[in-house]
C-alpha positions in Angstrom: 0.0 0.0 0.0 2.9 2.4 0.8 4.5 1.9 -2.6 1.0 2.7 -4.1 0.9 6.1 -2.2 4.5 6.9 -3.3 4.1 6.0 -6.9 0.9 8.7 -7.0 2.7 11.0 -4.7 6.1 11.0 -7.5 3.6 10.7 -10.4 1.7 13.7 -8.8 4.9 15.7 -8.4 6.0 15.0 -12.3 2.3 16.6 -13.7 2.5 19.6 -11.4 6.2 20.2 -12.5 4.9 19.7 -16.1 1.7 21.7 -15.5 3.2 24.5 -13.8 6.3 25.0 -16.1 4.1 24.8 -19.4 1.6 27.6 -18.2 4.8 29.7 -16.0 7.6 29.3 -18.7 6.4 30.9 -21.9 5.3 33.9 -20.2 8.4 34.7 -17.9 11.6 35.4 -19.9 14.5 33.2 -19.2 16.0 34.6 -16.0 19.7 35.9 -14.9 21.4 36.9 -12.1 21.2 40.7 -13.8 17.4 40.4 -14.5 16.5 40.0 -10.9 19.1 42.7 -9.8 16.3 44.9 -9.7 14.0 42.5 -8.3 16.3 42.2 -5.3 17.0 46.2 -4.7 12.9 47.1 -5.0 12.5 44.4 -2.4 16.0 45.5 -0.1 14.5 49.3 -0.5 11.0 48.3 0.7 12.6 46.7 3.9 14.7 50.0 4.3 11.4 52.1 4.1 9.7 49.8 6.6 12.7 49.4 9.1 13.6 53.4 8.8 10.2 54.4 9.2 9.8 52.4 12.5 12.9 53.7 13.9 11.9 57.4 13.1 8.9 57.1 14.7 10.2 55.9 18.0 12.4 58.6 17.8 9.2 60.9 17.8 7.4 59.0 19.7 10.1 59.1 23.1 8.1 55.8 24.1 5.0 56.8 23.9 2.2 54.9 22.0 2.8 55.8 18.2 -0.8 57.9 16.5 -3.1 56.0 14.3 -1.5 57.8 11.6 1.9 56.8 11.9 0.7 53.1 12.5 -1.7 53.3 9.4 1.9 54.7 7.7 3.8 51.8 9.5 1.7 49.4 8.5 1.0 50.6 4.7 5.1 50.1 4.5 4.6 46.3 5.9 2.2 45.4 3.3 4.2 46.7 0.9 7.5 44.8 2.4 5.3 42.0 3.1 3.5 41.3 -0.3 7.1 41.8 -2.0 8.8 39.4 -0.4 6.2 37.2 -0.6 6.5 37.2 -4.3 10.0 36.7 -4.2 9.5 33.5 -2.7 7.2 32.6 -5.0 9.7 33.6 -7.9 12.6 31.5 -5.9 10.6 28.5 -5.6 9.1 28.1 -9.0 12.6 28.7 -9.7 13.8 25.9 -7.1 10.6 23.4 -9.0 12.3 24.0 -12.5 9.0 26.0 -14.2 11.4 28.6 -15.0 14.5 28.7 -17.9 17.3 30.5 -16.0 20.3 31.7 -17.8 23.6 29.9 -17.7 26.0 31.3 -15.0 29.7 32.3 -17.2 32.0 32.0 -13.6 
C-alpha cells in the first residue's frame, strides 16, 4: 500500500512540474542573475522604508504609544514589504521546481 501512495505521490509531483512549467515558462523570460538585480534592490528598498520608518517614529514617539496615523503609515510600509517578499519566494521557488528557464552562469 505504501508503494502505491509513493508511486501517485512522484507521479503527482512530475504533472505539477509539467503543469506548472508549461503555463509559468512561456510567459516569464528566461532569468539571470542581472534580470533579478532589480527585483532584489525594490524588495531591499521596501525593507529599508519599513525598518527606517519604525525607527523614526520611535524617535518621535520618546516611548510613547505611536498615533493611528503613523501606524496606518507603519503598517502601509509592511504590506508593501510584506506582499514583495512574498512574491519573491514565490519567484525562488518556481525557480527551485524547475517551471522557469534561468540563464547559464559564465563564472
Amino acid at each position: 500500500m505504501a508503494i502505491d501512495n509513493n508511486r501517485l505521490l512522484l507521479e503527482l509531483e512530475k504533472q505539477r512540474r509539467e503543469i506548472n512549467r508549461s503555463i509559468i515558462n512561456p510567459a516569464i523570460p528566461q532569468l539571470s542573475l542581472e534580470a533579478l538585480t532589480p527585483l532584489l534592490t525594490m524588495v531591499a528598498q521596501t525593507r529599508k522604508d519599513y525598518l527606517c520608518y519604525l525607527l523614526k517614529m520611535a524617535d518621535i514617539c520618546k516611548g510613547n504609544p505611536p498615533s493611528e496615523e503613523q501606524i496606518s503609515e507603519l503598517r502601509t510600509l509592511r504590506q508593501t514589504y510584506d506582499e514583495l517578499v512574498t512574491a519573491a519566494n514565490a519567484l525562488e521557488t518556481a525557480i527551485q521546481r524547475d517551471y522557469l528557464d534561468v540563464a547559464t552562469s559564465r563564472r
